[in-house]
DSSP file (Angstrom, degrees, kcal/mol; ACC not computed):
  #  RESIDUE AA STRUCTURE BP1 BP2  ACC     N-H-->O    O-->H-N    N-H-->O    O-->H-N    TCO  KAPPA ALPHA  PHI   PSI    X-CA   Y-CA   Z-CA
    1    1 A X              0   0    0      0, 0.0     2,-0.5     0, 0.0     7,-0.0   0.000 360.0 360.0 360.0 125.3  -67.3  -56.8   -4.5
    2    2 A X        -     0   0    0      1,-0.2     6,-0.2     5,-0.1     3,-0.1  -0.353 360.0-162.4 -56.1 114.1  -69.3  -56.8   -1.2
    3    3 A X  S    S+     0   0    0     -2,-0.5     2,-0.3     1,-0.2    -1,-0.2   0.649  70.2   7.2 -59.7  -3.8  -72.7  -58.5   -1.4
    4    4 A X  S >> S-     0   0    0      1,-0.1     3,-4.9    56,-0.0     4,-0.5  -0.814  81.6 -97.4-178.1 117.3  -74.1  -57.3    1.4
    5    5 A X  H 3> S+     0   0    0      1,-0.3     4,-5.2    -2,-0.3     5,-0.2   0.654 119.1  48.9  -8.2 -55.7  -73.5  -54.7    4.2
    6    6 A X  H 3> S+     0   0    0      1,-0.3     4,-3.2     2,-0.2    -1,-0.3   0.926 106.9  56.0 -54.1 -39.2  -72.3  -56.8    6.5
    7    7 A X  H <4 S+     0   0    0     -3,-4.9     4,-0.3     1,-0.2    -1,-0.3   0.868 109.1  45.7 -69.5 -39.4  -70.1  -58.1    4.1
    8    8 A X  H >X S+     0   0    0     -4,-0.5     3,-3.1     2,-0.2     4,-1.8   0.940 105.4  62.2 -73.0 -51.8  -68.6  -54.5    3.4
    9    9 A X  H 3X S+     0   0    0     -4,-5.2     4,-2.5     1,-0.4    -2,-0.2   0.839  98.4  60.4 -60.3 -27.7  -68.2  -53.7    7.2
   10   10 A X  H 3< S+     0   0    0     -4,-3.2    -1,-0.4     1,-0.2    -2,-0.2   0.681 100.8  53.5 -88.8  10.1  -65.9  -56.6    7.3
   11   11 A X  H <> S+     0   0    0     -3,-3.1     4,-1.1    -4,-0.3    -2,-0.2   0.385 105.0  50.7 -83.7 -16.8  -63.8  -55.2    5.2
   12   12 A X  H  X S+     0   0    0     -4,-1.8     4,-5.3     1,-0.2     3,-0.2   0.907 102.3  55.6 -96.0 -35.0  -63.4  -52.4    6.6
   13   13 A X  H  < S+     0   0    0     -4,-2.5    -1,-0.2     1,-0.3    -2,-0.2   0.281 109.7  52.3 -81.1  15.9  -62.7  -53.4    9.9
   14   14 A X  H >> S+     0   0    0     -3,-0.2     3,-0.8     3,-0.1     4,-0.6   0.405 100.2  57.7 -11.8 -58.0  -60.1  -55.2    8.4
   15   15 A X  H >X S+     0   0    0     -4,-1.1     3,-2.1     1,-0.2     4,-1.1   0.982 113.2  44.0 -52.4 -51.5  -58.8  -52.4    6.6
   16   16 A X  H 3< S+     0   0    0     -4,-5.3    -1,-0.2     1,-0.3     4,-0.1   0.046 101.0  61.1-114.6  50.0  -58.4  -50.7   10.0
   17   17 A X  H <> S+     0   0    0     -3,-0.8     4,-0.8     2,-0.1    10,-0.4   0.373 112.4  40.7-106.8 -13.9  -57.1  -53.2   11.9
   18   18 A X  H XX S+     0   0    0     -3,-2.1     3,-3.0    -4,-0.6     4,-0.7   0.832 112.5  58.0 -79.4 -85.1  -54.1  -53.2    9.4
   19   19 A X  H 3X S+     0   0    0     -4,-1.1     4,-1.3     1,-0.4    -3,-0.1   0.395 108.4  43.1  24.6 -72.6  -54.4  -49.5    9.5
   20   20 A X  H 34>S+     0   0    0      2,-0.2     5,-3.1     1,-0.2    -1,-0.4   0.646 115.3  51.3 -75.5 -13.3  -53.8  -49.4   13.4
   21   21 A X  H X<5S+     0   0    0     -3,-3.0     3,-3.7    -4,-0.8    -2,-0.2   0.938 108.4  52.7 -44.5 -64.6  -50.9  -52.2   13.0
   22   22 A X  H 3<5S+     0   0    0     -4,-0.7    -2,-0.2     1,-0.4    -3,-0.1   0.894 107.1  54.2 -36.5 -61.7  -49.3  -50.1   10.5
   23   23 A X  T 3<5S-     0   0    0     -4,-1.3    -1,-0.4    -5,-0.2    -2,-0.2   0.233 121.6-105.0 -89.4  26.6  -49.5  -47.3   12.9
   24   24 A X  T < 5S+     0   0    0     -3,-3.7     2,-0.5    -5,-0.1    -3,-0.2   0.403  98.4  96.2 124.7   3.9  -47.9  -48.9   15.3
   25   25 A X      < -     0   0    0     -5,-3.1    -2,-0.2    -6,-0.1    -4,-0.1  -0.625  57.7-163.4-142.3  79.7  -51.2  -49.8   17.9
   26   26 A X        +     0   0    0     -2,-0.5     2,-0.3    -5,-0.2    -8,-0.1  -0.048  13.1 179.3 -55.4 153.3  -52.0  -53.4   16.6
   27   27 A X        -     0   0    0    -10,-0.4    -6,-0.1    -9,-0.1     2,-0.1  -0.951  33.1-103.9-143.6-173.1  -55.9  -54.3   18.1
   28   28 A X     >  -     0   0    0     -2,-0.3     4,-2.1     1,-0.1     5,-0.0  -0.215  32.2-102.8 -96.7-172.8  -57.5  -57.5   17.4
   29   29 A X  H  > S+     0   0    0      2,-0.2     4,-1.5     1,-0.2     5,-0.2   0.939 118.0  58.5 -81.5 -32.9  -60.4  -57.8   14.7
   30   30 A X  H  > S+     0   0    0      1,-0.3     4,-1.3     2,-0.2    -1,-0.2   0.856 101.3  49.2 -61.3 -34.0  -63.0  -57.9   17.2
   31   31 A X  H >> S+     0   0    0      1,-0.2     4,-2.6     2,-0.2     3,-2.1   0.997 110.4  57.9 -78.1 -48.2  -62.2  -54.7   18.7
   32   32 A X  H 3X S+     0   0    0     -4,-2.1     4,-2.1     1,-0.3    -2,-0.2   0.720 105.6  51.2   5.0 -68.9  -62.3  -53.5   14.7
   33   33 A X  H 3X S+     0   0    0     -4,-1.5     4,-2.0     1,-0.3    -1,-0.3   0.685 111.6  44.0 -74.8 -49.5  -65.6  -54.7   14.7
   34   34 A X  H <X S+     0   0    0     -3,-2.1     4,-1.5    -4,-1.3    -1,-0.3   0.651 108.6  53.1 -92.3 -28.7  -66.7  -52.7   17.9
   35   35 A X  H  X S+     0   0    0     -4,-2.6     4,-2.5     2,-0.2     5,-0.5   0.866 112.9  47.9 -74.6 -42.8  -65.1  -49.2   17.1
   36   36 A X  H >X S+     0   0    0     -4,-2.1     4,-1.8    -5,-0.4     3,-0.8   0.828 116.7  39.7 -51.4 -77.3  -67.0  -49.3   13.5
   37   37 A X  H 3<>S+     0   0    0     -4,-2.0     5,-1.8     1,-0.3    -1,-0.2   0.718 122.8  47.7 -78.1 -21.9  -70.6  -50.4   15.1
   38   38 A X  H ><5S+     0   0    0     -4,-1.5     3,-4.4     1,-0.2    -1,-0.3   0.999 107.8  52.7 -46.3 -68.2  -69.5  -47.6   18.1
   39   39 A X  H <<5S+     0   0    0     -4,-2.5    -2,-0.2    -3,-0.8    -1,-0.2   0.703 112.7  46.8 -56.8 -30.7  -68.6  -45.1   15.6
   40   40 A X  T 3<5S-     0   0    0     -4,-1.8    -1,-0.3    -5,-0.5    -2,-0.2   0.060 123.0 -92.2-126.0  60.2  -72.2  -45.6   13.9
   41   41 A X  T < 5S+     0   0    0     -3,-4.4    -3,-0.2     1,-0.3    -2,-0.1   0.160  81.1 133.0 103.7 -14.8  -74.3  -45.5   16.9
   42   42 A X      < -     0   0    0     -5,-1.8    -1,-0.3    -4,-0.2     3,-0.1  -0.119  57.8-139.1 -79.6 158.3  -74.6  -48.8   17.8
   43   43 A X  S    S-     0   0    0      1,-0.3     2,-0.3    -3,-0.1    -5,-0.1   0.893  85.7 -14.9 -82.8 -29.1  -74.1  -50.2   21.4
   44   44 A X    >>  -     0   0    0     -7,-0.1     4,-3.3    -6,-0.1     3,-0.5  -0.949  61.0-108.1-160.1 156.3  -72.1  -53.3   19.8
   45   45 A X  H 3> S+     0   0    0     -2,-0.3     4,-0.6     1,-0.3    -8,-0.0   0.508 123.4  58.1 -82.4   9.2  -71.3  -55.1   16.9
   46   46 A X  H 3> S+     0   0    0      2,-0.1     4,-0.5     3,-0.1    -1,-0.3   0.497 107.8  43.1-129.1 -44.6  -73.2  -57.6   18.1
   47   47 A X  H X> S+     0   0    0     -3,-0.5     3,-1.7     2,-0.2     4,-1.3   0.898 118.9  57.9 -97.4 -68.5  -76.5  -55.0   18.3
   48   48 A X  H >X S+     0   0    0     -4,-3.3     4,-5.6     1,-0.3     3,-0.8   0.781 104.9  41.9 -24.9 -61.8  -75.0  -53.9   14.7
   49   49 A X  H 3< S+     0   0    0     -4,-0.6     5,-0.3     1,-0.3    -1,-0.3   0.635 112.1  50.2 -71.7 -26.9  -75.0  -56.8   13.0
   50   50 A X  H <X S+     0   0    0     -3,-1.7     4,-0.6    -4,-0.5    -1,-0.3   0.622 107.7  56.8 -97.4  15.2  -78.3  -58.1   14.0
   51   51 A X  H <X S+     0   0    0     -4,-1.3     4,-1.6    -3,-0.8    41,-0.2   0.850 111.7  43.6 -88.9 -64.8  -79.9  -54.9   13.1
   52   52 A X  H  < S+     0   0    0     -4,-5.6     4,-0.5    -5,-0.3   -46,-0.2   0.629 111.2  49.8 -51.9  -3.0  -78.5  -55.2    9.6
   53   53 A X  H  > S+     0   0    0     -4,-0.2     4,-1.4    -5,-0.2    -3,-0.1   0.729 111.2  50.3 -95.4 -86.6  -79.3  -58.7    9.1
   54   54 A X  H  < S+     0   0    0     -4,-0.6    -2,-0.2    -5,-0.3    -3,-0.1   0.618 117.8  43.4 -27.0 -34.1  -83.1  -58.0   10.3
   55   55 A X  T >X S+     0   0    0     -4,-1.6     3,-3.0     2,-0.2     4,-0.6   0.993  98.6  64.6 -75.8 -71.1  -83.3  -55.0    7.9
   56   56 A X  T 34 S+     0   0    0     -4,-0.5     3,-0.5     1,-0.4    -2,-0.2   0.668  96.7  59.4 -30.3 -52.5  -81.8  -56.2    4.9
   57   57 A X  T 3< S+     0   0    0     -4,-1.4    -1,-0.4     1,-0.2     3,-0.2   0.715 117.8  31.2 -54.5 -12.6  -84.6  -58.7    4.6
   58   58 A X  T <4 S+     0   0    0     -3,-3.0     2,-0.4     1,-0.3    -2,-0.2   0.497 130.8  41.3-116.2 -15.5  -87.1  -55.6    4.5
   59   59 A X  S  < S+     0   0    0     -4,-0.6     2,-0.4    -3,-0.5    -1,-0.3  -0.948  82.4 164.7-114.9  94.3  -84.1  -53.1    2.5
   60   60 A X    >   -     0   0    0     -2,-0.4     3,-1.1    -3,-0.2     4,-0.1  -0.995  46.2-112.3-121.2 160.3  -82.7  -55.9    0.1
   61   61 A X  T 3  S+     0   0    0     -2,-0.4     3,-0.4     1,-0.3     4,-0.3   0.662 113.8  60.4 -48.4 -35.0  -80.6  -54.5   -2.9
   62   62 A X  T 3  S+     0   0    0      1,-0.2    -1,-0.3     2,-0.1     3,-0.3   0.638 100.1  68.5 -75.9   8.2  -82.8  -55.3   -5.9
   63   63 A X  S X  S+     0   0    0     -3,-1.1     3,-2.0     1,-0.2    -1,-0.2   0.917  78.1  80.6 -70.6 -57.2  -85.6  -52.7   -3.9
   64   64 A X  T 3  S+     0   0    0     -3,-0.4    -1,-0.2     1,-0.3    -2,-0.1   0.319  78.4  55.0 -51.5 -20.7  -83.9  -50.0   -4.3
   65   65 A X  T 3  S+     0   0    0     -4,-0.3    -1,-0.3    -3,-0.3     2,-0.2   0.401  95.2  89.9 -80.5   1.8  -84.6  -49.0   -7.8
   66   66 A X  S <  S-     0   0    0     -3,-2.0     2,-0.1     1,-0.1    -3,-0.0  -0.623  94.7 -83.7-112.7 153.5  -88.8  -49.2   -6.6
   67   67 A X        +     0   0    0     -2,-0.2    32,-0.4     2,-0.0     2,-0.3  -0.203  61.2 151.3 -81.5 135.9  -90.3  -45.8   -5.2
   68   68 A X        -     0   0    0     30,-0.1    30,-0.2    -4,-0.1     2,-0.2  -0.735  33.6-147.6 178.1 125.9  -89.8  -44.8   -1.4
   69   69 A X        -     0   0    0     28,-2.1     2,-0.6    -2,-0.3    28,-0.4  -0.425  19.7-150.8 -89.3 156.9  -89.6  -41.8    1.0
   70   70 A X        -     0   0    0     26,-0.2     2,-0.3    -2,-0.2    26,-0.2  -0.984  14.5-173.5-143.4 150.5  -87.5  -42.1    4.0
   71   71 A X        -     0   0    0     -2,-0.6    24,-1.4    24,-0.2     6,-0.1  -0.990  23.2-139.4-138.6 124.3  -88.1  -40.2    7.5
   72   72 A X  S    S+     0   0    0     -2,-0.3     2,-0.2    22,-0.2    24,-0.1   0.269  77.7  59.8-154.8  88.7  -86.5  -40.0   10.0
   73   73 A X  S  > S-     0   0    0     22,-0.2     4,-0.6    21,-0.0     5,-0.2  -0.890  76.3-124.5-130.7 142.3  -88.6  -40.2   12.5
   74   74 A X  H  > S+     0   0    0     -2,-0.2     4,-1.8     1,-0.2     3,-0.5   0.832 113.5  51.0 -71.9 -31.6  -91.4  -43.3   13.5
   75   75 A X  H  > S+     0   0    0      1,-0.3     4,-0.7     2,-0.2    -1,-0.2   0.915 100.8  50.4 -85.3 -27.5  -93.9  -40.0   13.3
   76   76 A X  H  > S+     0   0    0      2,-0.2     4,-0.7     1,-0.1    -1,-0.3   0.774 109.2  48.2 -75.5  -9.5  -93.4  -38.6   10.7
   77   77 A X  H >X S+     0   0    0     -4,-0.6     4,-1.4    -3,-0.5     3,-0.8   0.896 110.9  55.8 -92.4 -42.0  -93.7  -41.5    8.5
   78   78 A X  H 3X S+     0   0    0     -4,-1.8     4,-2.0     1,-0.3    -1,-0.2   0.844 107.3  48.4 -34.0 -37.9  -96.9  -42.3   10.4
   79   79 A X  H 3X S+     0   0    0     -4,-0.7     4,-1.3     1,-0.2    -1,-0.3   0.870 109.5  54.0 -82.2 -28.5  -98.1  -38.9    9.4
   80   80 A X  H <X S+     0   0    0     -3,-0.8     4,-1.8    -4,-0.7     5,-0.3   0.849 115.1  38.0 -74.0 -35.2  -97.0  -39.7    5.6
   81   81 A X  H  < S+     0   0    0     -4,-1.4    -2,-0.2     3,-0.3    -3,-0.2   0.820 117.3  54.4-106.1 -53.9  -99.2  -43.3    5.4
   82   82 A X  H  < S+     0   0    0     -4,-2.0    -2,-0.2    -5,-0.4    -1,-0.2   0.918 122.0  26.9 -55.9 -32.5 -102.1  -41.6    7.4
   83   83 A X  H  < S+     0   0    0     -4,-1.3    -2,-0.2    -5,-0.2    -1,-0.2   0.906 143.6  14.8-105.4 -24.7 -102.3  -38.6    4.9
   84   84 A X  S  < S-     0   0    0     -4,-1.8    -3,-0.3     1,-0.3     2,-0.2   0.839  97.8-133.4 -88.6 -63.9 -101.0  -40.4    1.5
   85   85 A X        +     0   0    0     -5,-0.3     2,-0.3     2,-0.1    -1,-0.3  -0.699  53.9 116.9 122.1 178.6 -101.2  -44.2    2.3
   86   86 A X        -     0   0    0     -2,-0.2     2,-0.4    -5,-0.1    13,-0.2  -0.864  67.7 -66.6 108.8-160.7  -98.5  -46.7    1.6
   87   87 A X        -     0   0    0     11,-0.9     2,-0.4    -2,-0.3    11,-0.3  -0.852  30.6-144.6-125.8 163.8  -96.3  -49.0    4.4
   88   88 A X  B     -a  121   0A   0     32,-1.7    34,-2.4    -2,-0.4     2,-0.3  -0.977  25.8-178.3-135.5 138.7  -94.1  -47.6    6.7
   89   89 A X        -     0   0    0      7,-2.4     2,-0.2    -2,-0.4    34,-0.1  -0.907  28.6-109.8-145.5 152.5  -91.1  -50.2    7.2
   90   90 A X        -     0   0    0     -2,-0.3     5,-0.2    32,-0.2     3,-0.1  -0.574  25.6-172.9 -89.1 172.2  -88.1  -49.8    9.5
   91   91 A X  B >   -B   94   0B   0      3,-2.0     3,-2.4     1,-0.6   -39,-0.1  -0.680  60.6 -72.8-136.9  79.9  -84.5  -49.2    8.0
   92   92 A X  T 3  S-     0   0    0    -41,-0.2    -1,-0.6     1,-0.2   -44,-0.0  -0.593 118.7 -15.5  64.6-138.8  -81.6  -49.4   10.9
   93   93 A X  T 3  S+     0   0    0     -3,-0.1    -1,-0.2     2,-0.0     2,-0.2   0.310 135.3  56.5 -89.2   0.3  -82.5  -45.9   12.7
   94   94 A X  B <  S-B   91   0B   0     -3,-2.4    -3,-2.0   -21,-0.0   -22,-0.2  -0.646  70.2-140.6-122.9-164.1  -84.6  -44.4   10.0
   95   95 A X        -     0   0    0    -24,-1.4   -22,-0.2    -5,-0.2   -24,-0.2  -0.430   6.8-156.8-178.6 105.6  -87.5  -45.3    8.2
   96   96 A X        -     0   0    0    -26,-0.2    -7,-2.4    -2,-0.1     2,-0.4  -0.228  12.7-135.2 -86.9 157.2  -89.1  -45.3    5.0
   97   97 A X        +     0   0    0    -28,-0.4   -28,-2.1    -9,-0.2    -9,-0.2  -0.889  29.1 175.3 -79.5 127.0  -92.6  -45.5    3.1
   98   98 A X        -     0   0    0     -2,-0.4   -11,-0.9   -11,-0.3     2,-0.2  -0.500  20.2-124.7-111.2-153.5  -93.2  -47.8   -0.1
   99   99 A X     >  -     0   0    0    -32,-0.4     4,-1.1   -13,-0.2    -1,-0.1  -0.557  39.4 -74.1-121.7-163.5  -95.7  -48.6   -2.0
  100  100 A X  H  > S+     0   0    0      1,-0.2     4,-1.8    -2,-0.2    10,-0.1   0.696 125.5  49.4 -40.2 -40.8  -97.6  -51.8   -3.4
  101  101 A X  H  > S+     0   0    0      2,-0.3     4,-2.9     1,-0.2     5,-0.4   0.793 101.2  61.7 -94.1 -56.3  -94.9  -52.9   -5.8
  102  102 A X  H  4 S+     0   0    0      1,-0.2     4,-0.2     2,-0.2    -2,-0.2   0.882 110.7  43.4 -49.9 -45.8  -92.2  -52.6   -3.1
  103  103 A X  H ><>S+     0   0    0     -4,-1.1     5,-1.1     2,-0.2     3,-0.8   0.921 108.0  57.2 -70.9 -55.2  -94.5  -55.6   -1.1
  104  104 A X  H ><5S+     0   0    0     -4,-1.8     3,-5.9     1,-0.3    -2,-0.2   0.947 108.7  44.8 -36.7 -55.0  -94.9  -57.5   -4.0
  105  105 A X  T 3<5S+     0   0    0     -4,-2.9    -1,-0.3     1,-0.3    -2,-0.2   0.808 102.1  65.1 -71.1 -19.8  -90.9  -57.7   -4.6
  106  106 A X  T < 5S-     0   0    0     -3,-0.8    -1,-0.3    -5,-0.4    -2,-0.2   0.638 126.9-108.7 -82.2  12.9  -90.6  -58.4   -1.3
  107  107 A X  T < 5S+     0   0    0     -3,-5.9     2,-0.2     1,-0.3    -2,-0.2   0.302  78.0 119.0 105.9 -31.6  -92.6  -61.6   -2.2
  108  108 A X      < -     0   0    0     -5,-1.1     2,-0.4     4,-0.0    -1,-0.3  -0.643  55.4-136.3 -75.2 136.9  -95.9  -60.8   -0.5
  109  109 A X    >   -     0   0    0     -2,-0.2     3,-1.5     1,-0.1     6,-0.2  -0.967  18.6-134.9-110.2 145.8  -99.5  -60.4   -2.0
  110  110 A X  T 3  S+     0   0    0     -2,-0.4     6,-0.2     1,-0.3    -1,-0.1   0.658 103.5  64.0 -92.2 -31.9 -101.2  -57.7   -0.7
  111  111 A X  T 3  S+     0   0    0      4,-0.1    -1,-0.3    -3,-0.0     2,-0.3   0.464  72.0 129.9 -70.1   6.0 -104.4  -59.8   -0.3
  112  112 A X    <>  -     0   0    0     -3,-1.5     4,-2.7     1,-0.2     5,-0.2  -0.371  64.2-136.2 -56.0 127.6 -102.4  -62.0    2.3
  113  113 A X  H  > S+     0   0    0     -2,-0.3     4,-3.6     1,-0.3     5,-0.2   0.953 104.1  57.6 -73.6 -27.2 -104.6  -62.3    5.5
  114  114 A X  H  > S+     0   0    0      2,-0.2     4,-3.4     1,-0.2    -1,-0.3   0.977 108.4  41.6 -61.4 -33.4 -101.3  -61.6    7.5
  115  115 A X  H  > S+     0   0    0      1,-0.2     4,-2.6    -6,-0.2    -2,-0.2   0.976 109.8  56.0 -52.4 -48.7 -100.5  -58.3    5.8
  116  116 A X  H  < S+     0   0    0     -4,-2.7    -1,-0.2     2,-0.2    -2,-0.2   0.920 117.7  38.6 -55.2 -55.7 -104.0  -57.4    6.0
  117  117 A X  H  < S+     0   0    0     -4,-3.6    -1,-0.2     1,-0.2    -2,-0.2   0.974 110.7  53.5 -41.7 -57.6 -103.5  -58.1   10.2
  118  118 A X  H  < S-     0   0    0     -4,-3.4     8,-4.4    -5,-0.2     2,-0.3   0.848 105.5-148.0 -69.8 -22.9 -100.4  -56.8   10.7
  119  119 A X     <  -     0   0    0     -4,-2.6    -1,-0.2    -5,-0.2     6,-0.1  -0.769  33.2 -72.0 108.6-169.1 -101.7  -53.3    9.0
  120  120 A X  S    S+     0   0    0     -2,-0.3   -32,-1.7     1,-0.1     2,-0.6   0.508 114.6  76.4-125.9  -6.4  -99.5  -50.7    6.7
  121  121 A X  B >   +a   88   0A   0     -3,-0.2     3,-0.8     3,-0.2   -32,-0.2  -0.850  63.5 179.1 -96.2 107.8  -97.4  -49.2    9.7
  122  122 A X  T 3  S+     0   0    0    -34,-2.4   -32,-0.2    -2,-0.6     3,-0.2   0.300  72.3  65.3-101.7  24.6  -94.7  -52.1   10.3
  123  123 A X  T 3  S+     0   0    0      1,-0.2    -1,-0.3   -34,-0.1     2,-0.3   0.456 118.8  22.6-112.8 -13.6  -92.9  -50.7   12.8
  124  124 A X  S <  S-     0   0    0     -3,-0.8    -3,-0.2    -6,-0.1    -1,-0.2  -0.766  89.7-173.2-134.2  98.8  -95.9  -50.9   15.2
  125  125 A X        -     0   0    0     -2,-0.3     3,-0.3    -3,-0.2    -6,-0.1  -0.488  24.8-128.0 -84.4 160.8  -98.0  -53.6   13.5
  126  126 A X  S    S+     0   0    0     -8,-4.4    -8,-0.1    -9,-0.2    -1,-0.1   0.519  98.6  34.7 -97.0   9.1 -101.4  -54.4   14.7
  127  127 A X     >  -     0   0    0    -13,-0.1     4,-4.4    -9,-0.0     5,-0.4  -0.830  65.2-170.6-153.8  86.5 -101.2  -57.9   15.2
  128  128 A X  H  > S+     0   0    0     -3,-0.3     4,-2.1     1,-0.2     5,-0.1   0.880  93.9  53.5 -46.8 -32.3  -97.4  -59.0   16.5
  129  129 A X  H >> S+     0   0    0      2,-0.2     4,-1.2     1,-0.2     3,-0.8   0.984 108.8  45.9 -76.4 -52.8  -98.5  -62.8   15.9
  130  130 A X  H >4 S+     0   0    0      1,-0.3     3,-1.2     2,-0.3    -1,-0.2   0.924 113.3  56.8 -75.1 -57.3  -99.6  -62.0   12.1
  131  131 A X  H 3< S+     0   0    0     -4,-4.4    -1,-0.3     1,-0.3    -2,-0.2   0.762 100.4  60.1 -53.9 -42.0  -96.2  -60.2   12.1
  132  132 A X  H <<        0   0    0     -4,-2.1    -1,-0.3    -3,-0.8    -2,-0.3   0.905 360.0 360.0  -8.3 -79.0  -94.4  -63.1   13.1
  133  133 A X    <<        0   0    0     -4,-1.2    -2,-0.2    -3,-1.2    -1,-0.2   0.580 360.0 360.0 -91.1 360.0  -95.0  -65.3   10.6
């Protein structure tokens, strides 16, 4: 079983590099690699893959059971934090609100003076350095 996106996407590009052998129009894995991340939006597998890697750390699997709206638009989520409250966190091309509990698991306490910089929108934090570290 794949742990981890990435980990599923090479299986699939796998699959359908046999796939296109079978049907008679071998390509290498790399081109695999680059019709998947085309085929979802991506410039490159290369832009794929570090997009999923960077997220994961902010999406990882054991989250997912914890409360969260997803938008997808950078404004609307903006509009959701301004008028409920919460974070606003990137995902890939969308972009959800959690709550307190959601930061916790991710390791953080909410009285950390970087959280406190960076702010509750993290897709335009309000202090990049704080965000940094």
């Amino acid at each position: 079983m794949p742990s981890s996106r990435i980990d599923s996407i090479r299986i699939k590009a796998k699959l359908l590099q046999k796939a296109k052998k079978r049907a008679g129009n071998p390509i290498a894995l790399k081109e695999a690699y680059e019709i998947i991340a085309r085929s979802s939006g991506f410039a490159s597998w290369r832009d794929m893959k570090s997009t999923i890697e960077k997220h994961e750390v902010l999406r990882p699997s054991r989250a997912s059971a914890l409360w969260n709206i997803w938008y997808a638009t950078h404004s609307e989520g903006q509009k959701h934090i301004v008028d409920h409250g919460g974070f606003l966190l990137p995902y890939q091309k969308q972009f959800f609100v959690c709550d307190e509990d959601y930061i916790r698991s991710l390791g953080l306490e909410l009285d950390d003076s970087d959280l406190q910089l960076v702010g509750y929108d993290w897709v335009t934090p309000k202090d990049h350095a704080a965000w940094r570290v």
